[in-house]
N, C-alpha and C positions, 0 to 999 in steps of 0.2 A: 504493500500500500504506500511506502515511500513515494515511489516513483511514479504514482499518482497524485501523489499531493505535490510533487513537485511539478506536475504539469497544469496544476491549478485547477481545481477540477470542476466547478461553477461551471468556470469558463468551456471547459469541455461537457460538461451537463449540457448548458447551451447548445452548441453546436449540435448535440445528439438529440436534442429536443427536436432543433430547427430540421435537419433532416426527415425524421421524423415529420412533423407539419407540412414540408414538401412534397413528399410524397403521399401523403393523404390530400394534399391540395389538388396534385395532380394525374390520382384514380377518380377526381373531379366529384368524390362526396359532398363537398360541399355546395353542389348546383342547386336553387330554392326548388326545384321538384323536392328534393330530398327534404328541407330546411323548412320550405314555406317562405311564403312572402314577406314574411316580418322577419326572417335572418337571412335575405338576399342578398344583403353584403357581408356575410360573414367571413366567404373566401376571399371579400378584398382585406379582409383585417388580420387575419390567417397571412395572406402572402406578404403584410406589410410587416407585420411582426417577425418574420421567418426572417425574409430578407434583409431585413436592418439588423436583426443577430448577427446574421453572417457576414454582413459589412461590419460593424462594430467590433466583432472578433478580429476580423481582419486588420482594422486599423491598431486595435488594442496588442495583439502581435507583431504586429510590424515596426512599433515602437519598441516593443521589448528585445525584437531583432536587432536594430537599428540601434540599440542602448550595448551590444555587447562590444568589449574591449576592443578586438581585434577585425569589427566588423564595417567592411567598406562599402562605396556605392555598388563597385564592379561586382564584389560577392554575393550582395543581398540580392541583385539584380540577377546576377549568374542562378544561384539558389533555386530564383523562383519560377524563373525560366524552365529551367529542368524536372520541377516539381511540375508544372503548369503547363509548357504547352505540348511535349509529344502525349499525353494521354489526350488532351483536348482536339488535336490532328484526327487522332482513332474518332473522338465522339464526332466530328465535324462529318468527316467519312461518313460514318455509323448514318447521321443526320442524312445528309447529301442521298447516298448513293442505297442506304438501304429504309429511311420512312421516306424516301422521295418528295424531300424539299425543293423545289423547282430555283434554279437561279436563273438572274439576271448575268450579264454580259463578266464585270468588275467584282460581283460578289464574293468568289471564291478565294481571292485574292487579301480580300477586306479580313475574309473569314481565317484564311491562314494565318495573318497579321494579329489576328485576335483585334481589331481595331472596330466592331460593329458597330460598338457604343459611340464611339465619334461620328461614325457616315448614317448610321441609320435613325429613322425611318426613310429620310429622303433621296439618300442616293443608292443605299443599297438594301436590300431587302430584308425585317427582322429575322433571325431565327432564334425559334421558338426555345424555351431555355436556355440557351447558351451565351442569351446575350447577358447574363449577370458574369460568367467568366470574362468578357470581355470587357465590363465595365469596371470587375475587379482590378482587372492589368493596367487599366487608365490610372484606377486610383493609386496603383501599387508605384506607375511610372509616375506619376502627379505629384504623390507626398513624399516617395521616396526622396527625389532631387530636392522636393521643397524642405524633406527634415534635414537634410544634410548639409545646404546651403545655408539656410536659417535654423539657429541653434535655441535661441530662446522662444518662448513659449508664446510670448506678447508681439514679437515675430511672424512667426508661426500663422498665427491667426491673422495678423496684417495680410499677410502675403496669400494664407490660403480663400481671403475675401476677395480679394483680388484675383487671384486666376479661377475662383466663383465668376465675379462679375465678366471677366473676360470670354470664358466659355458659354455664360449666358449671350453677352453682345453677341458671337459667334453661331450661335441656333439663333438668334431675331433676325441675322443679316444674311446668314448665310443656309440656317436647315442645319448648321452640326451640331453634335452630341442626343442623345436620346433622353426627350425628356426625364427619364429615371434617373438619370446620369444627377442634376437635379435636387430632388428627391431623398438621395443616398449618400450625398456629397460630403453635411457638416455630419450623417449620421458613421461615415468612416473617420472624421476627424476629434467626433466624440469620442471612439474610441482610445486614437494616440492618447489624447488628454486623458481617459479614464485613468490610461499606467501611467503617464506620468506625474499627473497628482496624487501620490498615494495618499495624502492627510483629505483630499476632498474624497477620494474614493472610498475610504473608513469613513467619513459623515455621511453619508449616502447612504452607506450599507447600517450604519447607527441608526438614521430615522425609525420613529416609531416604524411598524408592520403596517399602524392602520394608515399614518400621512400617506404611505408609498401606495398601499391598495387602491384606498381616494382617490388617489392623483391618476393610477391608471385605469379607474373607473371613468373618473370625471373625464379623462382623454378622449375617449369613445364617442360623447358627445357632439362635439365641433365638429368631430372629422362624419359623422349620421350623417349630419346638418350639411353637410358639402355634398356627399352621395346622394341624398336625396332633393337639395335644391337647388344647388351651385355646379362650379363645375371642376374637376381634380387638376387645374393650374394655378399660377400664382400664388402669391405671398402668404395671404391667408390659407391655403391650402397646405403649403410646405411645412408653415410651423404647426399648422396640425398635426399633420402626417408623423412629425420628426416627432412633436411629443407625445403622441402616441406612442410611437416606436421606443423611445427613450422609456418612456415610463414602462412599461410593459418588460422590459430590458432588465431595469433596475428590481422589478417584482421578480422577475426570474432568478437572477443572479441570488438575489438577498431569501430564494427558497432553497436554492442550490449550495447554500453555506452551511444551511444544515445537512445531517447525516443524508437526507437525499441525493446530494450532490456527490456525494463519495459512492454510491452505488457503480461494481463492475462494467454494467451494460452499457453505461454511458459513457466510457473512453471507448469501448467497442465501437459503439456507432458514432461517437466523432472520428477514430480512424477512418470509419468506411463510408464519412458523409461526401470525399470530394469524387471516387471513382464511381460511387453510387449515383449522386447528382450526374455524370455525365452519362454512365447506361442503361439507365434507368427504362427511360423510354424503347430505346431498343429493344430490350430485354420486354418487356410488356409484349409489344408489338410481335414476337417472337413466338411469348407464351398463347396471345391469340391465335397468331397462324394453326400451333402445335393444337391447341382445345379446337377450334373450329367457333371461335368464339365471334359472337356479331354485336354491333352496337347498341347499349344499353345495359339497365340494371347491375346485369348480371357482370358485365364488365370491369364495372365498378368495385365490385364486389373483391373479384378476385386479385385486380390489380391491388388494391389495397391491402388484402392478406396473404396469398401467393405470391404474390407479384412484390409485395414489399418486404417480404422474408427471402426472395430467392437475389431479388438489385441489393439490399442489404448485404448478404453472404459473399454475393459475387464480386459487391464493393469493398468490402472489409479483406478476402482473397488477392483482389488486384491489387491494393493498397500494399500489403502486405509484401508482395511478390517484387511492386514496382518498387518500393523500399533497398530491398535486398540487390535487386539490378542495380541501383544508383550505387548501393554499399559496394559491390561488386566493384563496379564501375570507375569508382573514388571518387563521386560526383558528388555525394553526400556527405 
């Protein structure tokens, strides 16, 4: 159990949650047939909450990266390269060539690049899941340079408002970046900040149980009120969204410190959450052919219990495997 507690294990609860919520997001249980019309948006607050974990992990490790002794631009960047994009090449394939993603002319290209999140919607075509790997690598290319350039914290957030506002200018004039892009942006930079304030990060986790529940109760509100009258752009939109996400963050995290958090199964399925998220779909897609499985219910059903025990296994496997290669390799 050391060696779990040395990998902070909250923080890996989360991730094994977030995975988890993924793919129940996307056996599409949550469609209002199933819910009813009065929790229609539940799948958007399910995907919003998923995905801002895993940007926020992501920010929150990348500073802990980025804080060790001997650690440089070229390494961090080398690292994540190898970790990131030839399993991503397979998913893109997997994507392409066998659920028969139709491309445009440029797409493929965009898509090897890992660069979606900057050209699409407008010039190059979304695809479907993989554009959060692709917005990860922006943020990973974005803050990397920016932590490493800019050292203090008051820095930091100067400069990361600033190439905010630039990226915005950049979608009004031009169509780049994916509105999520957005969205996700201060919720990857809340993370740096979570590890780098450790004294703000113990007051947080101090707050009464009930402040924190409130506040991610109370969150759900604004962001109803958008769904059903407004519309998911703009300002008041954003700091919904983000405190929703945020809030919701901080309830998990401050459950996950208790003896729950230290539960086996959740460093298991934070292992197997990044090969999972990429074949996931495939592997579905696979399992239909093999059942003779058609659209509906029943689909649902089993992508979410079959289907999410065998992309678990198989991602937890890969992970595993691709580990050892790099070991092998001396890449890791």
């Amino acid at each position: 159990m050391k060696a779990a507690a040395n990998r902070q294990m909250e923080f890996e609860a989360l991730r094994g949650l977030s995975i988890l919520l993924l793919l129940s997001l996307h056996s599409e249980i949550y469609d209002p047939i199933v819910f009813g019309e009065t929790l229609k948006h539940i799948g958007f607050f399910v995907a919003s909450f998923l995905l801002g974990a895993f940007f926020f992990l992501a920010g929150y490790f990348t500073e802990a990266s980025l804080r060790k002794p001997d650690q440089s631009l070229f390494a961090f960047a080398r690292s994540k390269f190898v970790r990131i994009y030839p399993p991503y090449w397979i998913a893109v394939l997997l994507f392409v060539y066998y659920l028969g993603y139709s491309l445009k002319r440029a797409d493929m290209a965009v898509y090897l690049m890992n660069l979606q999140s900057v050209f699409s919607p407008v010039f190059v075509k979304q695809l479907l899941t993989l554009w959060y790997i692709s917005m990860l690598v922006v943020f990973y290319a974005l803050f990397g340079v920016m932590m490493f350039v800019v050292r203090s914290s008051a820095g930091l957030a100067a400069v990361s408002a600033a190439v905010y506002g630039a990226a915005y200018a950049a979608n009004r004039a031009w169509g780049l970046f994916d509105p999520r892009f957005f969205q996700y942006y201060f919720i990857f930079l809340a993370g740096v900040l979570f590890f780098r304030f450790a004294g703000a990060r113990e007051m947080f986790f101090n707050l009464s149980p009930f402040v924190k529940i409130l506040a991610a109760v109370v969150s759900i509100f604004p962001l109803q009120w958008i769904l059903e009258y407004s519309q998911t752009e703009g300002a008041f939109y954003l700091l919904a969204v983000d405190f929703f996400i945020l809030a919701w963050i901080l309830c998990a995290l401050t459950l996950f410190r208790t003896r729950i958090g230290t539960w086996r199964p959740w460093l298991w399925l934070s292992t197997a959450s990044y090969f999972t998220y990429l074949i996931h779909r495939p592997l579905w897609r696979l399992i239909d052919t093999v059942l003779g499985l058609e659209p509906g219910m029943g689909v649902v059903y089993v992508h979410l219990t079959l289907g999410t025990v065998l992309a678990l296994v198989a991602g937890y496997s890969l992970q595993r495997g691709y580990d050892r290669l790099l070991a092998l390799l001396r890449l890791k």
